[in-house]
VEXDREN-2710 file (C-alpha; in Angstrom, 1 decimal):
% VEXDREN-2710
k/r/px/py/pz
1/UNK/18.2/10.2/8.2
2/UNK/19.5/11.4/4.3
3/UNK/18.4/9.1/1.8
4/UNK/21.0/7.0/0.2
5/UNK/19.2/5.5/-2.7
6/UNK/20.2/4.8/-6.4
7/UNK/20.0/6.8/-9.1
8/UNK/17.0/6.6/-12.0
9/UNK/19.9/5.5/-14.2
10/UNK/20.7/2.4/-11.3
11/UNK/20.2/-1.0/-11.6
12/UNK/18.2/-1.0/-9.2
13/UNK/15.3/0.7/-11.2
14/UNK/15.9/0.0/-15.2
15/UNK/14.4/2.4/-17.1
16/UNK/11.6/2.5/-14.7
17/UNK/12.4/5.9/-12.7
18/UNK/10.1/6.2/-9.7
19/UNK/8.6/10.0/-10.2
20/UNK/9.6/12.9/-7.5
21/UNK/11.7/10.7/-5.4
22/UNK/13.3/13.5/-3.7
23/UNK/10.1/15.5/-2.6
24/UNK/8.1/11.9/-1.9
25/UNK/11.1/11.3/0.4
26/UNK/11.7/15.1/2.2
27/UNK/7.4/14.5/3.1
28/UNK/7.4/11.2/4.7
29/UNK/10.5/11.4/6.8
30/UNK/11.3/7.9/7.1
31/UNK/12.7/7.5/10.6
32/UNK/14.5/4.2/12.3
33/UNK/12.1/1.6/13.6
34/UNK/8.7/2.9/11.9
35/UNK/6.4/1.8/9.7
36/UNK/5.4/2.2/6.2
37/UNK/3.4/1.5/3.4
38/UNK/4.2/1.6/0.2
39/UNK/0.6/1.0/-1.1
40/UNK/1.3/0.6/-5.5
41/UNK/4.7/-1.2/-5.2
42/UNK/5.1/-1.0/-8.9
43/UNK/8.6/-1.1/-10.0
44/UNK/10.1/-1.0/-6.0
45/UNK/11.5/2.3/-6.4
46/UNK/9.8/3.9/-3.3
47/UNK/10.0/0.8/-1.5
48/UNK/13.9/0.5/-2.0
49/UNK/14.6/4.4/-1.4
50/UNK/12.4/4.4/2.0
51/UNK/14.4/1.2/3.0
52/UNK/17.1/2.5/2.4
53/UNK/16.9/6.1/4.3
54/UNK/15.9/4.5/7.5
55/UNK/16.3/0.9/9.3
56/UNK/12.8/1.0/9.3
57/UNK/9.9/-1.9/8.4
58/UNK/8.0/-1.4/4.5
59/UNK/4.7/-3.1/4.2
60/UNK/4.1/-2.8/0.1
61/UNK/0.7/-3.8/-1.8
62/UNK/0.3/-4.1/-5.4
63/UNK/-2.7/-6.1/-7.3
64/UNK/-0.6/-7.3/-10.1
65/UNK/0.8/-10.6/-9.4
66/UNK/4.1/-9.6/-11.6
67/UNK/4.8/-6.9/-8.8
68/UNK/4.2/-9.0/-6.0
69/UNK/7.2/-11.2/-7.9
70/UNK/9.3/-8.9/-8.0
71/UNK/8.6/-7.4/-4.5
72/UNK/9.4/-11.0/-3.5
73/UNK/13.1/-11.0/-4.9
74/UNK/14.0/-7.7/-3.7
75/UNK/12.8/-8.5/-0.2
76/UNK/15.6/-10.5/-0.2
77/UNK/18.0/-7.6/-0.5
78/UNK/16.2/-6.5/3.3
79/UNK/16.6/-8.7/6.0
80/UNK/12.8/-9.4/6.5
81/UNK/12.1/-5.1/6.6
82/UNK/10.2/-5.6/2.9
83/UNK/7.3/-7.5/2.8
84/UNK/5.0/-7.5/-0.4
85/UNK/1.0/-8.1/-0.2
86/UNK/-1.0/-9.1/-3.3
87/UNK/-4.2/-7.1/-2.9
88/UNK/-5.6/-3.8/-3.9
89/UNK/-4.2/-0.5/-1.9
90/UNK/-8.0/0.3/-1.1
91/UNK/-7.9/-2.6/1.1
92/UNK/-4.5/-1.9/3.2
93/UNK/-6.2/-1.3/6.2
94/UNK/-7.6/-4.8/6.1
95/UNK/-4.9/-6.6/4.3
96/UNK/-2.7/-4.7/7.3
97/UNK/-4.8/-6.2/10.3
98/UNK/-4.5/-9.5/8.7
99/UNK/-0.8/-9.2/9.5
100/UNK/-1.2/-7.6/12.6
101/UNK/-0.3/-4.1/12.0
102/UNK/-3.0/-1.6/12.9
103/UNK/-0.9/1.2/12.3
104/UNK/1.8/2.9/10.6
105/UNK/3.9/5.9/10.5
106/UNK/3.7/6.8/6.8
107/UNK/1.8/6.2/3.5
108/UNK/2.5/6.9/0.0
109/UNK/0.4/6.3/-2.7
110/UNK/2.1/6.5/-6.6
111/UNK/-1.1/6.7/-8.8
112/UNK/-1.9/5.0/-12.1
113/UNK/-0.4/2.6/-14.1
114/UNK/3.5/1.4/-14.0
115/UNK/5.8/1.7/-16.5
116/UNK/6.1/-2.3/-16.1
117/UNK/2.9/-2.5/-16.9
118/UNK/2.8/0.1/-19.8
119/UNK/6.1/-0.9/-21.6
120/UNK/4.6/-4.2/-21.8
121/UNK/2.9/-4.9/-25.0
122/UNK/1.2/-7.7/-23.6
123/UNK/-0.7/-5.7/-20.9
124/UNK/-2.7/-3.5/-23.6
125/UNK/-2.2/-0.1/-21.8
126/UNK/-0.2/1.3/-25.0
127/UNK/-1.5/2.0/-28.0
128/UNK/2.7/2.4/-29.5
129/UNK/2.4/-0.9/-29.9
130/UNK/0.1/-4.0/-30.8
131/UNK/-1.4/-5.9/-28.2
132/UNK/-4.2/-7.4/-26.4
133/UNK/-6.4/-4.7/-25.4
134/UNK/-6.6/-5.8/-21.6
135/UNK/-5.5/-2.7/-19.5
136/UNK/-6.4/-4.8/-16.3
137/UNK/-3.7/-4.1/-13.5
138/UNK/-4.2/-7.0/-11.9
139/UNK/-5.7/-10.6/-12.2
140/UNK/-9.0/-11.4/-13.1
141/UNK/-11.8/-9.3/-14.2
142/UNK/-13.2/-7.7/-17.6
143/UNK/-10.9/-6.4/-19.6
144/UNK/-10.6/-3.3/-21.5
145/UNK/-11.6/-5.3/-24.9
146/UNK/-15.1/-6.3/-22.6
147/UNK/-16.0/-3.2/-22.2
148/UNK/-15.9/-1.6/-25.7
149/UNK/-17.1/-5.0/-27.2
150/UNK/-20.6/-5.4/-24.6
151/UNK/-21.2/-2.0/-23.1
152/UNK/-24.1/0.2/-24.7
153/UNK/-23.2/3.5/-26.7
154/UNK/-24.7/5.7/-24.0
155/UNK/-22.0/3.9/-21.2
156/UNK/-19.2/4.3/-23.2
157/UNK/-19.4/7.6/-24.2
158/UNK/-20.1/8.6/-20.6
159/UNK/-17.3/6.7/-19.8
160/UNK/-14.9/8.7/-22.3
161/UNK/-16.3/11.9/-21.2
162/UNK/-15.8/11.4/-17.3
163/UNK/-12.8/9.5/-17.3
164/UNK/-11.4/10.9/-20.2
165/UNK/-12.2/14.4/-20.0
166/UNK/-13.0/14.1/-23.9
167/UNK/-15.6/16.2/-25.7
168/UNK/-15.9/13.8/-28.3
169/UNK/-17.3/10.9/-26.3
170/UNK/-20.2/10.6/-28.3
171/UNK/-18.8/10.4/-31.5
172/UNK/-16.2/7.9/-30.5
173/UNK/-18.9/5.5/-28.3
174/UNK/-20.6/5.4/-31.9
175/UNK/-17.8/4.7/-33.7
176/UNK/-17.1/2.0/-31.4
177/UNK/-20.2/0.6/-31.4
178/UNK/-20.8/0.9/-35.6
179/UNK/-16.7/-1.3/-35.9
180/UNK/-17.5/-4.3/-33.2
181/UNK/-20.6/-4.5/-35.0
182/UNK/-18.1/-5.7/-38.1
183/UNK/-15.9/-7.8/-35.7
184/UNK/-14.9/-8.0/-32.3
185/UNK/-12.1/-5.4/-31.0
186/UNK/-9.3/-7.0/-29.7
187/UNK/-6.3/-4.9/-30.4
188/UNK/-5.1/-1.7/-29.0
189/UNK/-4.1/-0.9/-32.3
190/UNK/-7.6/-1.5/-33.8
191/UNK/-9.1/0.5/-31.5
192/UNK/-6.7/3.7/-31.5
193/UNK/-7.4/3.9/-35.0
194/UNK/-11.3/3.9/-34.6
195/UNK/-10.7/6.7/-32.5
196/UNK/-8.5/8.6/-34.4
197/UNK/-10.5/8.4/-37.4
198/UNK/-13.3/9.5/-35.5
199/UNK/-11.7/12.6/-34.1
200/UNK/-9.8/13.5/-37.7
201/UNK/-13.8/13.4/-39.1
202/UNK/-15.6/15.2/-36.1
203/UNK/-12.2/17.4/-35.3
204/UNK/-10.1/17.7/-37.9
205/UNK/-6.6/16.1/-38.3
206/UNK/-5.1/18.7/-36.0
207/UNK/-7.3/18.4/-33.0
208/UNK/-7.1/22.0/-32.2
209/UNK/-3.4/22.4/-32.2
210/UNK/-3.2/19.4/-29.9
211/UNK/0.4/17.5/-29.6
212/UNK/-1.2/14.7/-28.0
213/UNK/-2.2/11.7/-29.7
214/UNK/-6.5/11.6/-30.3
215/UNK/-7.1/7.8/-28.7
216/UNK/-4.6/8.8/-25.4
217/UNK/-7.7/10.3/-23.5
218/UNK/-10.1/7.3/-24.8
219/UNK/-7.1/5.0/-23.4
220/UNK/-7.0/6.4/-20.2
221/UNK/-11.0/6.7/-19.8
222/UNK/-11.2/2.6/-20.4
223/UNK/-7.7/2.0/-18.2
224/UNK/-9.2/3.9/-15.3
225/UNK/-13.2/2.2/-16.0
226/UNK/-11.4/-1.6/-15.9
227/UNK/-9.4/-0.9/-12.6
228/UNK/-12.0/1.1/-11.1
229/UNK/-8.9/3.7/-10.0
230/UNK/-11.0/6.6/-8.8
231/UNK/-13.0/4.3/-6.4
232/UNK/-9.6/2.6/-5.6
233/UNK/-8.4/5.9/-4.4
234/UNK/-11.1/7.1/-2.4
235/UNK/-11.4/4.0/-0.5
236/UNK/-7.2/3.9/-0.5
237/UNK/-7.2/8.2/1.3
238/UNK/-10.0/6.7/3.7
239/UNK/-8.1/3.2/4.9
240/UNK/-4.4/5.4/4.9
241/UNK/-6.4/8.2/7.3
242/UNK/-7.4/4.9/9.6
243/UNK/-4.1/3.3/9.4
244/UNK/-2.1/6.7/10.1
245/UNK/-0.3/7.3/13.9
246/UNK/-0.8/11.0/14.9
247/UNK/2.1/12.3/12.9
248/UNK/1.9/9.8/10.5
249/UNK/2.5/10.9/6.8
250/UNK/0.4/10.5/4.1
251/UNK/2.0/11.1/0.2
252/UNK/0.1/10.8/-3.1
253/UNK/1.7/11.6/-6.1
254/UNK/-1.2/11.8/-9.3
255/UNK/-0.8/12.2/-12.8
256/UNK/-3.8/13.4/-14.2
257/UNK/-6.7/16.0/-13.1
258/UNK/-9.5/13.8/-11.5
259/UNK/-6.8/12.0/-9.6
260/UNK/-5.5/14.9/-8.0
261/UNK/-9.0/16.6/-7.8
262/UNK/-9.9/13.7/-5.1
263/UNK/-6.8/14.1/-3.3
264/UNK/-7.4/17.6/-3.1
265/UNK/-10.7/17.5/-2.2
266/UNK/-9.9/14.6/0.7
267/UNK/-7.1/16.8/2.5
268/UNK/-9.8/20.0/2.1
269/UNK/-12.4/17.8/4.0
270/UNK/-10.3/16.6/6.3
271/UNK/-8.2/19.9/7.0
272/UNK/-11.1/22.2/7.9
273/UNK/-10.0/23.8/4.5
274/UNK/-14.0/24.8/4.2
275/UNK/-14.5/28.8/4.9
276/UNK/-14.8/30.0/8.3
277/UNK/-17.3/32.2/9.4
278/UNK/-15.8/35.8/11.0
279/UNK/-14.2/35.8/14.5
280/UNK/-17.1/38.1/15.0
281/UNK/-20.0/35.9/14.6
282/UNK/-20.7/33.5/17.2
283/UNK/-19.2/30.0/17.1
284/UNK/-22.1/27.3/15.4
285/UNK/-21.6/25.4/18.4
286/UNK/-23.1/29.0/20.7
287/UNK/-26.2/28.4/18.3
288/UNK/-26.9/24.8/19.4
289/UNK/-25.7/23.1/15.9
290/UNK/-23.7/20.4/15.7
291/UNK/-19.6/21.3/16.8
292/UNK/-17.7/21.2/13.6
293/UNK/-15.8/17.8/13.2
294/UNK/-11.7/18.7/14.4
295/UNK/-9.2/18.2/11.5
296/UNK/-7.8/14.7/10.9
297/UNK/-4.7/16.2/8.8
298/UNK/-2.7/19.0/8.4
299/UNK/-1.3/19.9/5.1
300/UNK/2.9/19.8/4.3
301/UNK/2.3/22.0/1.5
302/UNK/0.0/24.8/1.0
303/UNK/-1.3/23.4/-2.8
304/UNK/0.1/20.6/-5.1
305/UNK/4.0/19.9/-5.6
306/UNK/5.4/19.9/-9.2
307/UNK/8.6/17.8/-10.4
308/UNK/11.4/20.0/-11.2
309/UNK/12.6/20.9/-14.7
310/UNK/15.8/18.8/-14.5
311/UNK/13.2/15.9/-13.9
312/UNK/10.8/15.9/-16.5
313/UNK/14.3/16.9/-18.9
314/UNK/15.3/13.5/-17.4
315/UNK/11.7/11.2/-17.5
316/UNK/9.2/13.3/-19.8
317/UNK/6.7/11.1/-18.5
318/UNK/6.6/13.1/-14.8
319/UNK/5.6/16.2/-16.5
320/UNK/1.7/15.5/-15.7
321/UNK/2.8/14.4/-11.9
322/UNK/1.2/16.4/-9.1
323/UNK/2.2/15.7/-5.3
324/UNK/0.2/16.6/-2.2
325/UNK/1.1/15.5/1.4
326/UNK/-0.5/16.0/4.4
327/UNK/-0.1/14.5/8.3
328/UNK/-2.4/12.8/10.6
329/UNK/-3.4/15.1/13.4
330/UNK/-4.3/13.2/16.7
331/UNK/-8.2/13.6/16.3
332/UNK/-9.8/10.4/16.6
333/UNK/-11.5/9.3/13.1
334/UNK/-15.1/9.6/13.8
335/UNK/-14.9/13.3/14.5
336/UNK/-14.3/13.7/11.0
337/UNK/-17.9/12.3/9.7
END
């Protein structure tokens, strides 16, 4: 069924355009009376277009509480088809059960943080504006200002290497460490400006040529540390391949490299994307080793899907989006330990 959902200019979705709609769509094929999951409800916008482009059943999970709020309202709008979990999408195959619903015809999975959550001041994602430096997506836990106020040089600059993919994690954790030891940082503000200056002395004001500002890969290296995101997605791709019919569809859209690296290297595992030997050589199974496992997915798309031009004209910020999608074959899950 053709989708029939708002525009990114709509009501519907104010200023908060939900990225590669279209393609996210085309993959999962929503069909009348299946099942979804709509596992970072964010904003709605997947939720709403699915909903809308089938008379089908949406089961949505999202940690923050403010999500969950809104999911609540707009379920309104669906007749009982929308129903909104507060929990964390690494847990939908339990937080599913719990309902009753051991499996489901689709999946998609819209990676990092909202734009609800980083147009808010108050949530401490941004460093455009002053604010808490938090970063937590949802309720509870240590916060963003915790861990550069209590964790040891050595963490955080291992932190802001991994996470952040920056080569000047070791100057920043010391610069870091040599400020809170003045007073406590508690502002996003604060602490983009420790960074910067110590890039500009370590770096030089231009960063190499660089456009991008020098605290964004710090920011992102402490967002994804407080929301533990890259073990949120590998426990999310495992629960989805549980959850999954045979020819259910799994979609994750990413929007920076380590994101997509796991996806990628999930759908190679569980693709039999690893090298074969030649059609000449006897099978491993002829030499009495183990029979290799039989693939739990099939891939949609040869590598990763990029937004079009017109779409990143339209919402700069789905320039860094990447989408791979894949379907569950009907081999049984333990064939693929």
């Amino acid at each position: 069924m053709t989708a029939n959902h708002p525009s990114p200019s709509s009501p519907a979705w104010p200023g908060h355009a939900p990225v590669m709609l279209t393609e996210a769509l085309t993959d999962l094929a929503p069909a009348d009376g299946e099942t979804y999951v709509d596992g970072t409800f964010g904003g709605g916008g997947y939720a709403r277009a699915i909903l809308e482009a089938a008379d089908c059943t949406v089961w949505a999970i999202d940690r923050d509480p403010l999500a969950v709020a809104r999911g609540a309202r707009m379920a309104e709008d669906f007749g009982g088809r929308l129903t909104v979990l507060e929990g964390r999408f690494g847990d939908m195959d339990s937080l599913l059960r719990g309902r009753g619903i051991d499996a489901v015809d689709g999946i998609v999975l819209d990676l990092g943080v909202s734009s609800y959550q980083l147009d808010d001041p108050t949530r401490g994602f941004s460093f455009q504006a002053e604010g808490p430096l938090d970063m937590r997506m949802g309720a509870g836990g240590p916060s963003a200002a915790d861990a550069v106020n209590a964790l040891p040089e050595q963490e955080l600059a291992r932190i802001i290497y991994e996470y952040g993919e920056e080569r000047l994690s070791r100057a920043i954790a010391r610069a870091i460490v040599a400020a809170r030891a003045e007073g406590a940082i508690e502002t996003t503000q604060r602490l983009a400006e420790i960074v910067r200056r110590a890039v500009a002395r370590r770096a030089g004001a231009r960063r190499g040529g660089s456009r991008i500002d020098p605290a964004t890969r710090t920011f992102q290296a402490l967002r994804i540390h407080v929301n533990d995101e890259l073990g949120e997605l590998s426990r999310g791709l495992a629960a989805a391949e549980t959850l999954l019919k045979p020819g259910g569809r799994l979609v994750v859209i990413s929007f920076h490299s380590l994101e997509d690296r796991s996806v990628k290297s999930f759908f190679s595992a569980r693709c039999g994307s690893r090298a074969r030997p030649s059609r000449h050589q006897p099978s491993p199974s002829s030499r009495g080793t183990a029979r290799e496992a039989a693939p739990t997915f099939s891939l949609l798309h040869r590598g990763m899907v990029k937004p079009s031009a017109a779409e990143i004209t339209r919402n700069p910020r789905a320039r860094s989006a990447r989408m791979r999608a894949a379907i569950r074959t009907d081999a049984p899950l333990e064939s693929a330990a």
